[in-house]
N, C-alpha and C positions, 0 to 999 in steps of 0.2 A: 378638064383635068387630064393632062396625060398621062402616058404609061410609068413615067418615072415618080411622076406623085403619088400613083395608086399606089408601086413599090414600096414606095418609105414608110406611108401609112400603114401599110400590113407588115413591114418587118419592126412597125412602132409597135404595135398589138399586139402581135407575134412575142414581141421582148416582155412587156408587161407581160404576157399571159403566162410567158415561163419563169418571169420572178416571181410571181405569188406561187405560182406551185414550187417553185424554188424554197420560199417564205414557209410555205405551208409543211411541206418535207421536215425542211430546218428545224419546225415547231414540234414535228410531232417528233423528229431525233431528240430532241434535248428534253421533252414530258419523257421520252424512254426513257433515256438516261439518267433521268431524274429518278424515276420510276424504281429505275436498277438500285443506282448506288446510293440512294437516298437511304433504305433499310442499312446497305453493308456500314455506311460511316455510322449509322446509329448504333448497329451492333456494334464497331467496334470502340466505339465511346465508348458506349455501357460494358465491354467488358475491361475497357482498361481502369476504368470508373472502378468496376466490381475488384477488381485484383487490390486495384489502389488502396480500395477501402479493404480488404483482406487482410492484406501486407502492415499496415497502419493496425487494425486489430491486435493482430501477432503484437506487432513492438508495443503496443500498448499494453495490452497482456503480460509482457516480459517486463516492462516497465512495474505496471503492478506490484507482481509477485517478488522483482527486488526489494521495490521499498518496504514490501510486508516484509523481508527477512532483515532490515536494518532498523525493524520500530514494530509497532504491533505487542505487546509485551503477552506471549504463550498463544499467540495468534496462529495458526498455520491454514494456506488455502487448499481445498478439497478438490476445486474445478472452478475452472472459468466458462463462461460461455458467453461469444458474442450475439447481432442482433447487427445485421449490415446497412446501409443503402447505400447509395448513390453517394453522398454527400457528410461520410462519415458511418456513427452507429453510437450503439448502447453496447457495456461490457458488466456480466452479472459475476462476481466473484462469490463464493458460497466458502465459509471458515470455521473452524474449528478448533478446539483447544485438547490438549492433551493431560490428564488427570491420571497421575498413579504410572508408578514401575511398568505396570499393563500394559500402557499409553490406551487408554481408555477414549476413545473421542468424545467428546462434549459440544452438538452442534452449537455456533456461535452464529453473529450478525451478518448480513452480507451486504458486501460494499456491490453499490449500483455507480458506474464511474460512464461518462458522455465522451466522445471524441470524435473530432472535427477528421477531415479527408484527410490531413497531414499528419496522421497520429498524434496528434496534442490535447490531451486532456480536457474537454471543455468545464465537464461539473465531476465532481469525488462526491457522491453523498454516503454515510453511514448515520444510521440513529444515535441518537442524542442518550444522555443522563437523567435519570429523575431523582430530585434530592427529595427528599420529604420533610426534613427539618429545614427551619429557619433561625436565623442568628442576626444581633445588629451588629457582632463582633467577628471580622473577615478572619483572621485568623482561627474562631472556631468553625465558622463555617468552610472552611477548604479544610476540616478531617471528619463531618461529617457525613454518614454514609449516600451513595448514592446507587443508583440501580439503573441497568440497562433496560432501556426503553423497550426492545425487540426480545431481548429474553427474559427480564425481569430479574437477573442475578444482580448478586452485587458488581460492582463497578473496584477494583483494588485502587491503592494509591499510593505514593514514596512519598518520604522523608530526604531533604537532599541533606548528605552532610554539612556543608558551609553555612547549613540556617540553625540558627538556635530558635526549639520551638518552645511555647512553654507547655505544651502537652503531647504526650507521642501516646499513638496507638500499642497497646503489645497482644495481639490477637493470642502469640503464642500461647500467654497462661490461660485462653480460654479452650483451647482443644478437648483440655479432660470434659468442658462441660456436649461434648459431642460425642453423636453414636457411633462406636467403630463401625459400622456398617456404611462408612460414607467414605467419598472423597472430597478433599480439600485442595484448595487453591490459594498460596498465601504468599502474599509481594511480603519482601525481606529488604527491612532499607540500613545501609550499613553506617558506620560511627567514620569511616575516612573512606580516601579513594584507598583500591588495592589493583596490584598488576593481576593479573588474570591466574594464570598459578599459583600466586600467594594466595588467591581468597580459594581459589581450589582445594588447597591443601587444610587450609581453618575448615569447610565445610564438612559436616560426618560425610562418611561415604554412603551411605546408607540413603543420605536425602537426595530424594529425585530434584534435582534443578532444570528446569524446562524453560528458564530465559534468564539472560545476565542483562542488565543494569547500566550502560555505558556513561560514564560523565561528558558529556557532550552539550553543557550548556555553556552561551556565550557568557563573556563581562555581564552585557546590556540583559540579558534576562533574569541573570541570577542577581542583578541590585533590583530587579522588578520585582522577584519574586522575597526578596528580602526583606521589603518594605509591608508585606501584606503575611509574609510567613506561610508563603506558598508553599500548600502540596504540590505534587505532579498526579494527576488524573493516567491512571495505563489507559484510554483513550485518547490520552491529549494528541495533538499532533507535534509536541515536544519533547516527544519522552523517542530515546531511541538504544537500540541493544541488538541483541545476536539471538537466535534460538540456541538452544546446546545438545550436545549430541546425545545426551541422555533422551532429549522427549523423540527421536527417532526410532520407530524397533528395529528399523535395521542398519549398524553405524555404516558410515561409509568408508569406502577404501579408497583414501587419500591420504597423501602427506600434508596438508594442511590443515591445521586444525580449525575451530569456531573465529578466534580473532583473526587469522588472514583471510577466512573466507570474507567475512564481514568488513575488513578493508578492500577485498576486490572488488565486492559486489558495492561499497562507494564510491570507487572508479569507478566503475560503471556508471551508475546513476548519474554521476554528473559530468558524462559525457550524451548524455540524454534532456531533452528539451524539455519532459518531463521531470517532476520534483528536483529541479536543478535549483533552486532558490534550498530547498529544506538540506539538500545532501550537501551547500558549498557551504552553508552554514556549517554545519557539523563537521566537513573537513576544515575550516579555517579555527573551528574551535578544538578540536583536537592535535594537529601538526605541531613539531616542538621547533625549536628555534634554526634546526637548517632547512624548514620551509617543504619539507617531506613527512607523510603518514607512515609511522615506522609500527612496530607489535608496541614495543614500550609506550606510545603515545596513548594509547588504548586502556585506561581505568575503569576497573569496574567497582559501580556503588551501589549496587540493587540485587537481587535477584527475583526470581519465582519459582518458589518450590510446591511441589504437589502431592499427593501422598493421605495414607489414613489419618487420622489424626495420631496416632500411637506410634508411625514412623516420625509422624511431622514434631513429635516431642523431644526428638532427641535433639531438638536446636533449643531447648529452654535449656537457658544459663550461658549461652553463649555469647559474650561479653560484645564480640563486633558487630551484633545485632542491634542496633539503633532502637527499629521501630518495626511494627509488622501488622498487615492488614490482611483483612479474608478477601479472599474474591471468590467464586463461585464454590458452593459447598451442594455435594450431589449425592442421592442415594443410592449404592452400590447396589447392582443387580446381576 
């Protein structure tokens, strides 16, 4: 073998022995690397994860708390609180009702509501109804009473004007048999729709009203409920109205009054992916014939008034009074 062959063979060995350490370098740069920025792209997942789901909280929270001021009937929420992860979260709503001139609070049920990463609602849970009577006749059974599962109060109910019932509740004439030492809660269902200052003016001034009553059912429900002589449940998920500024203790300083807030805050909703099915409803059943939610389109046929029984007496004999049911009745302390 001459000298030029020994050459080649050693600048051949020579190559291989500097591409594996070449190789090996290589290997342990990119385990570094990995090493490094493996953690950072995980943190910054998880923080953009963590925001995502934050930010989604928030609107859904604000989503919430709209649709409690456009339905809920004397519902108002205390606190929210969320429950994060990665991949969405849990949102605990904690509510309350207002009772008496005082605004007395009266802890109520609390909605447990799921939502997915994008802020969209996955489950709304609140507790149910317990009837305790039974009927084989539907129409007595929807003004039987019923009771909250979570607090065990009564459950209120409406009378819609456009049904003829053959029996209507009048809780009114039973007050006297109650101890002034209480507070009462009593859904008011009236004989026609009225514009929102009209029935303002028919009510004593005297009667605390802590939520109005809006006409907001479509055609297709009210020939449903027609046919069975439907009440409306104040839990239903079809009953919807305004708080009023009376169950506030402290009013606000605005120039708009109950009915434009309540048409803002349905814009809204149904610029939201949330309760957008319930709020287009309501604004297509509402809107009068130039295709706009105007104040006039807004009837009210309900209310809820609260009060001792000795204030809540000065609505006996008041003729636009249809029907009227008890809902929560509490022992003043």
């Amino acid at each position: 073998m001459n000298k030029g062959q020994n050459d080649f063979l050693f600048d051949e060995k020579q190559t291989k022995k500097i591409m594996r350490k070449a190789k090996f370098w290589s290997t342990i740069k990119i385990i570094g690397i990995t090493i490094i920025v493996t953690p950072i792209v995980l943190v910054v997942v998880w923080y953009g994860l963590r925001n995502l789901s934050i930010n989604s909280a928030e609107k859904v929270k604000d989503d919430i708390r709209l649709f409690n001021a456009i339905s809920a009937p004397n519902v108002q929420i205390s606190n929210q609180m969320y429950d994060y992860n990665l991949f969405g979260g849990k949102i605990k709503t904690t509510t309350f009702k207002v009772l008496g001139d005082k605004h007395r609070p009266y802890i109520w049920e609390p909605l447990e509501s799921d939502y997915n990463l994008f802020g969209t609602l996955t489950r709304n849970y609140v507790s149910g109804s317990i009837q305790i009577e039974g009927s084989e006749s539907l129409a007595e059974s929807n003004q039987f009473e019923q009771f909250n599962e979570y607090t065990g109060d009564r459950e209120m109910f409406f009378y819609y004007p456009e049904i003829s019932y053959d029996v209507y509740k009048g809780s009114i004439s039973e007050l006297n048999q109650l101890e002034e030492n209480t507070f009462v809660e009593l859904a008011i269902s009236f004989d026609n729709a009225y514009s929102f200052d009209d029935i303002k003016r028919k009510l004593p001034s005297d009667v605390q009203v802590d939520w109005w009553w809006v006409d907001a059912f479509t055609e297709e429900g009210l020939n449903f409920m027609k046919q069975g002589q439907g009440t409306i449940a104040a839990n239903s998920p079809f009953i919807f109205g305004f708080q009023s500024e009376q169950s506030k203790p402290v009013p606000r300083q605005s120039q708009s009054d109950e009915v434009d807030t309540f048409i803002q805050n349905l814009e809204l909703l149904r610029g939201s992916k949330n309760f957008e099915w319930e709020t287009n409803q309501v604004y297509q059943s509402l809107i009068g014939e130039n295709g706009t939610l105007e104040r006039s389109d807004v009837k009210i046929i309900g209310a809820v008034v609260t009060g001792t029984p000795k204030q809540l007496e000065l609505l006996q004999g008041q003729t636009y009074i249809k029907a009227s049911t008890f809902g929560v009745i509490s022992n003043r302390k």
